[in-house]
C-alpha positions in Angstrom: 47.3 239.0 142.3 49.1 241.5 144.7 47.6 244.4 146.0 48.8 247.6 147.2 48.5 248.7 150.6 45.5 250.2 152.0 47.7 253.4 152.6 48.1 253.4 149.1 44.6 253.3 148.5 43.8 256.2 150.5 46.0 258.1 148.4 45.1 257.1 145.2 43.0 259.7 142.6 39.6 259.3 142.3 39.8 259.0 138.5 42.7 256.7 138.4 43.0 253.4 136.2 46.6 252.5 136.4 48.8 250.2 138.2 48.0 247.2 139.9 44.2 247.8 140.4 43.7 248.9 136.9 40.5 248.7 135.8 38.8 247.5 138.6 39.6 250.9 140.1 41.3 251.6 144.1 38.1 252.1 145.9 37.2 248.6 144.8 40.0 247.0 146.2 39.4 249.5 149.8 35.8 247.9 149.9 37.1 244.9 149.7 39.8 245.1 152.3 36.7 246.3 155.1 34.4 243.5 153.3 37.9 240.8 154.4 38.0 242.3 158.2 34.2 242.4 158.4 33.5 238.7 157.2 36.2 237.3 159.5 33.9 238.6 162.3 31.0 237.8 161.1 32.2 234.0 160.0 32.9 233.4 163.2 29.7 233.9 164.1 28.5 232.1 161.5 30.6 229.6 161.2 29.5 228.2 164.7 26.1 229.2 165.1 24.1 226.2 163.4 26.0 223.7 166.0 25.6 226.5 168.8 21.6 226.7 168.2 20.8 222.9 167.3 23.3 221.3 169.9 23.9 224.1 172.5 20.5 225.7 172.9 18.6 222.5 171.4 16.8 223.7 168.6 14.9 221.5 166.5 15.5 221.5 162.4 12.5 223.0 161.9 12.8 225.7 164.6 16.6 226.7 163.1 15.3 226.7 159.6 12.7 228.7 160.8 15.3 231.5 162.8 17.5 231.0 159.6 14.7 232.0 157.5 13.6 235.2 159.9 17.4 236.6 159.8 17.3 236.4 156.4 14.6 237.7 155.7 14.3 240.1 157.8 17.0 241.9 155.8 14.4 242.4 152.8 12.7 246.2 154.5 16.3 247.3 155.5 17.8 246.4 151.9 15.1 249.1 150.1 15.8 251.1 152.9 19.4 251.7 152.8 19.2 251.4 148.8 16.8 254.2 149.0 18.4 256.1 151.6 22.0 256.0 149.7 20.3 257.4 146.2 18.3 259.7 147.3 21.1 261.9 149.8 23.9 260.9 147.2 25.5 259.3 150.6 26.2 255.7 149.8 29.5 255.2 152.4 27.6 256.8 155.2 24.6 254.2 155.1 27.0 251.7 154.2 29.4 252.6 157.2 25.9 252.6 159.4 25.1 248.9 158.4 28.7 247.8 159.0 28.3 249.6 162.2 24.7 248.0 163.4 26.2 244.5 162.4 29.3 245.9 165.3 26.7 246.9 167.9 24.8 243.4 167.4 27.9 241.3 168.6 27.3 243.3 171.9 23.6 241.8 172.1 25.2 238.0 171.2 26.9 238.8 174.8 23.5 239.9 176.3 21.4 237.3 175.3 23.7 234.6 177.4 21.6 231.5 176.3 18.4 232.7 175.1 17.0 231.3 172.1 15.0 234.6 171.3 18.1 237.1 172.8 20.6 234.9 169.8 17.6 235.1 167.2 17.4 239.1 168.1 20.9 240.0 167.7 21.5 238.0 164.5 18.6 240.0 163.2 20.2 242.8 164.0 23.8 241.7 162.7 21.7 240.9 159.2 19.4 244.1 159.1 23.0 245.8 159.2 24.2 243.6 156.3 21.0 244.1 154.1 21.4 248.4 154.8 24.9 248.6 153.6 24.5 245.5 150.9 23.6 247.5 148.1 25.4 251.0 148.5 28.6 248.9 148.8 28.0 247.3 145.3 26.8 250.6 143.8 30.1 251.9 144.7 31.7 249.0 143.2 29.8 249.9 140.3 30.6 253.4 140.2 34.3 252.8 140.5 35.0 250.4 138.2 35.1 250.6 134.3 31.6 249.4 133.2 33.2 246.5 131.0 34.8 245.6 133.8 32.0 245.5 136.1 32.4 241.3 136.4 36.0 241.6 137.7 35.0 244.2 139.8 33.3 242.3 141.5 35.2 239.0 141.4 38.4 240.6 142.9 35.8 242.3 145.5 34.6 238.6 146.4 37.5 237.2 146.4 38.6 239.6 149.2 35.2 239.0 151.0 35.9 235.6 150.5 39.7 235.9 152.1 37.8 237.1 155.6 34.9 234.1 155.0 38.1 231.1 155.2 40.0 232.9 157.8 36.8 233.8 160.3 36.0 229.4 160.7 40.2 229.2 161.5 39.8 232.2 164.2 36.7 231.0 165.5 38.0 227.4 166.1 41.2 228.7 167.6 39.1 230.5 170.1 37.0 227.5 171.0 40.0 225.1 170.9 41.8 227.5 173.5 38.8 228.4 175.8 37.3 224.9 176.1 34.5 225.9 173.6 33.5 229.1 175.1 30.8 231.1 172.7 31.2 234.1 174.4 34.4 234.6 173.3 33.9 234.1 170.2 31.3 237.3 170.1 34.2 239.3 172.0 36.9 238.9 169.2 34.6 239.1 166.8 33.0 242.6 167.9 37.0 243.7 168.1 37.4 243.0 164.7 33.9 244.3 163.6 35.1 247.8 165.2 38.4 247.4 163.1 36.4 247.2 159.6 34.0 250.1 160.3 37.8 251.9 160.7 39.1 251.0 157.9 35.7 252.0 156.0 36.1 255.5 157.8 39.5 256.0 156.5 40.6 254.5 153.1 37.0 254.3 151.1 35.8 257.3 148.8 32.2 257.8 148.5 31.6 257.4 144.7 29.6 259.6 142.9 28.1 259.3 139.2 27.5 262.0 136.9 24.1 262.6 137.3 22.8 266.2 138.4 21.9 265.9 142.6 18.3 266.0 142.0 16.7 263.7 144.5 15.1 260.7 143.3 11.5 260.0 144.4 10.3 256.9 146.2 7.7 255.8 143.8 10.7 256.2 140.8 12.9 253.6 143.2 9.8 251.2 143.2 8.6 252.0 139.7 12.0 249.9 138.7 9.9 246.6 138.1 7.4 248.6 135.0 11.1 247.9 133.1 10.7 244.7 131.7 14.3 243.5 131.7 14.5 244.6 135.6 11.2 242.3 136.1 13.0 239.5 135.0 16.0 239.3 137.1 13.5 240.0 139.6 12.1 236.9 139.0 15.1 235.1 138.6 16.2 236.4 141.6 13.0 234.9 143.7 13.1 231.8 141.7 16.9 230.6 142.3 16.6 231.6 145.8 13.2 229.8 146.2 15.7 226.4 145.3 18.8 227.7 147.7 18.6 226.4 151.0 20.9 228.1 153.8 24.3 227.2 154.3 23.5 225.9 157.8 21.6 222.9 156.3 24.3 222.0 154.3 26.9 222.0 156.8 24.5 220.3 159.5 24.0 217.5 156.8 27.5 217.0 156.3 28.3 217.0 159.9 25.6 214.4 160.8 26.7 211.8 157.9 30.4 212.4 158.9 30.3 212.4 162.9 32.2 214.9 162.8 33.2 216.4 166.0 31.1 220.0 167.0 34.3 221.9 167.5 35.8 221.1 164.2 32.2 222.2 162.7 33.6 225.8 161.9 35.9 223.6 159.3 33.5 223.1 156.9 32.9 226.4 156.2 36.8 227.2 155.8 36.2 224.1 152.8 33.7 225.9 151.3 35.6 229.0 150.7 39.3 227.8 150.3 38.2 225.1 148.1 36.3 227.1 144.8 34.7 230.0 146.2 38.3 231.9 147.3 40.1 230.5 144.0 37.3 231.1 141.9 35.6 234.6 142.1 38.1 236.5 140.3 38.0 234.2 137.0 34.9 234.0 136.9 33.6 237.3 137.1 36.2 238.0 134.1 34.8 235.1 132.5 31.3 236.4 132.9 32.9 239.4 131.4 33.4 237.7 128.4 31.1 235.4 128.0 28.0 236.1 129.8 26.9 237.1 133.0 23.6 235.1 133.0 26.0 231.9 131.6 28.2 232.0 134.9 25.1 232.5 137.2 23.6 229.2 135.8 26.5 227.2 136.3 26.5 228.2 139.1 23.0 226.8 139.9 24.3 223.3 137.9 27.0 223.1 140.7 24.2 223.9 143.4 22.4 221.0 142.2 25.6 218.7 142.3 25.6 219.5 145.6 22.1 218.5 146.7 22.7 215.3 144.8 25.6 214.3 146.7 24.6 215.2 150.1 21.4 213.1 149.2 23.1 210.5 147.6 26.4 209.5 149.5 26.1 209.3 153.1 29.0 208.6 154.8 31.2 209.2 151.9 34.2 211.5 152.8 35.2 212.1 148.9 31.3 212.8 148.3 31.2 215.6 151.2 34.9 217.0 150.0 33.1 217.9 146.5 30.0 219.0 147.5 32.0 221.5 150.0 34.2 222.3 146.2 30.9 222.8 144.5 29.3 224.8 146.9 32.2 227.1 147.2 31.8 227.1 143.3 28.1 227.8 143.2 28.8 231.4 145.4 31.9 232.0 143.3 29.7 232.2 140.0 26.8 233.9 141.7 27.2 236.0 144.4 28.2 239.5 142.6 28.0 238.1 139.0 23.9 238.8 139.5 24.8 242.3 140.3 26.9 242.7 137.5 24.4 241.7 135.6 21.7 244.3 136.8 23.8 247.3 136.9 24.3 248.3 133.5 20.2 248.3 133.3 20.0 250.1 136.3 18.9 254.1 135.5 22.1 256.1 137.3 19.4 258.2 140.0 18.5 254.8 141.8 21.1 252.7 140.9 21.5 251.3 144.6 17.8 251.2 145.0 18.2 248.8 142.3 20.1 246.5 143.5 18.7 246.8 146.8 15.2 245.9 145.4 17.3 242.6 143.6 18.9 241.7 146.9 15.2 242.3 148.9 13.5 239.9 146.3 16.7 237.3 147.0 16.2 237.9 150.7 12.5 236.9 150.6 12.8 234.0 148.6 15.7 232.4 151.2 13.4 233.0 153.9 10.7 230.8 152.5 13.1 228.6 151.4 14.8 227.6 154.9 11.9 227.0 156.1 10.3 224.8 154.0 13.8 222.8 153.8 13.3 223.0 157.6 9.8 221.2 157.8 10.9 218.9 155.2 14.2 217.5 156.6 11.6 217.6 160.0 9.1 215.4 158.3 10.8 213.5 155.6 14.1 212.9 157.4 17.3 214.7 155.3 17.8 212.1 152.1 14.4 213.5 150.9 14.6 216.8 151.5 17.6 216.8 150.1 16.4 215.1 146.7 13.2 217.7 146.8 16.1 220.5 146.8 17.8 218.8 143.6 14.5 218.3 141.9 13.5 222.6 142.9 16.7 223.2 141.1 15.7 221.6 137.7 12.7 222.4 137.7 13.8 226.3 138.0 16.8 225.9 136.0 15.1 226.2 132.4 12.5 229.2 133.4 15.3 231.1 134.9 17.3 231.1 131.9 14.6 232.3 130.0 14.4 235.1 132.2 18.3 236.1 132.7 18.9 235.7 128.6 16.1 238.0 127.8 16.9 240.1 130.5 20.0 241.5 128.4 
């Protein structure tokens, strides 16, 4: 699909529906032009820092699964907060534009913490509390300026942009390594540069959405009072169930490196297969197809792919065919989940404290990780990788059948 230029977007009408963005609407297409430039500076941070923890600073498995765990969840108080904070002042850019800013600033503390442990666990804290504060007043706007049948695509194309920046950050932070004889530090230096560029383009070319709902302030205990809705307490619980079985992308990429020999500095690779392989082709069709079909179908397939994915790495060690598909699946399993969930909740979602919504979703998704990497941390510790990968295929049917449950009669 070919999209306009962001100069087009800036001047497009708030109200508009025609052309090439349709019914998706401009604005979503402008968030997801910052979301491209912001993931290729945060992937390349990411993309490298399991290998730059456990074989640069030596970290054990169970002390990265345990950092892993803190920087995600450490996100959860910063989520409500920036949900709450965007509702209530009717000022969802500006917090979003302050969380894409904070994640900026914290590439300046990768610099400062040299080869501490704790200084690295600090500033990707920092670069995640910014992600969880502009999380949800991003997708509220997504919400707000899409057509509400078309809140699925919305988010698809949005992904699919975000997912553009996730497969070209790897490329950009293994040309940097190849070219300074694997120098992390400059790795954080480009990627602050291009961290600065996609709080810009935020500045300039995205509208702050507004609904229709009078200005009246919403209160703190109505943002929190979302769970006394029953269908809201079930994604809730869907949400802290699926991530209970989700272990972090680090584990997954650590197994596959380990089985494979593969070399460290072609580690940022394996997230560039993730993303080019499913998750890049296969946002946009989805979230149509969970348009027409059923959000809460496409989430669980995507859980069924998840659980392919555990079975293979468990399975077929050594197997390059085996590691090829699991990376295919697990760019699948983001494609049908990350945003689809969120199209999901927002048509329950009462207008005043829509973002607090979501934010409260993300939050219980944030919690659930962060007990999740580190138990998958002590395991693979204790019981060597094969069984903790097994015990991750065996989470995921077990929570499979309760979770549909929940999402079905969560409509």
């Amino acid at each position: 699909m070919r999209y306009e230029s962001v100069v087009y977007l800036s001047s497009v009408r708030p109200g508009a529906r025609s052309g090439v963005v349709g019914a998706i609407g401009a604005n979503v297409v402008a968030l997801g032009l910052v979301s491209l430039v912001t993931d290729v500076s945060s992937e390349m941070v990411t993309a490298v820092l399991p290998a730059y923890l456990v074989f640069g600073l030596s970290l054990s498995i169970a002390q990265y699964g345990l950092m892993d765990g803190l920087y995600t969840g450490v996100t959860a108080v910063t989520r409500l907060l920036g949900g709450y904070t965007a509702d209530r002042w009717r000022a969802r850019k500006t917090v979003a534009g302050a969380g894409y800013a904070l994640s900026a600033v914290a590439k300046i503390g990768l610099l400062a913490a040299g080869g501490s442990a704790l200084g690295v666990g600090a500033a990707i804290a920092a670069d995640r509390m910014g992600k969880g504060v502009r999380t949800a007043p991003r997708d509220a706007m997504i919400t707000l300026s899409a057509e509400p049948a078309a809140l699925g695509r919305a988010f698809g194309v949005h992904r699919t942009l975000d997912s553009v920046g996730a497969f070209l950050g790897p490329l950009v932070a293994l040309a940097v390594l190849a070219g300074t004889a694997q120098a992390y530090d400059a790795i954080f230096v480009v990627s602050l540069c291009v961290a600065v560029l996609g709080v810009l383009l935020l500045i300039l070319f995205v509208r702050n959405s507004h609904d229709d709902v009078p200005a009246q302030r919403p209160l703190l205990k109505e943002a929190l009072g979302l769970l006394s809705d029953p269908r809201i307490r079930r994604l809730a619980y869907a949400a802290i169930l699926l991530g209970l079985v989700t272990v972090g992308d680090g584990f997954v990429y650590l197994l596959i490196q380990r089985w494979q020999g593969l070399p460290v500095l072609w580690f940022p690779l394996l997230a560039v297969g993730t993303n080019v392989s499913s998750y890049l082709l296969l946002a946009t069709p989805l979230g149509a197809i969970a348009d027409r079909f059923g959000r809460w179908r496409v989430v669980v397939g995507g859980h069924v792919a998840l659980l392919a994915v555990y079975l293979l790495l468990a399975g077929h060690r050594g197997s390059w065919p085996a590691a090829i598909l699991a990376l295919a699946l697990y760019g699948a399993f983001y494609a049908a989940v990350d945003g689809v969930l969120m199209a999901t909740a927002s048509p329950l979602l009462p207008k005043r404290v829509r973002t607090s919504g979501l934010a409260l979703l993300q939050t219980c998704q944030a919690l659930a990780y962060l007990l999740s990497s580190v138990i998958f941390g002590l395991a693979w510790q204790a019981f060597g990788p094969d069984r903790a990968g097994f015990v991750a295929a065996a989470g995921v049917l077990v929570a499979l059948p309760l979770a549909v449950w929940w999402l079905r009669s969560a409509k």
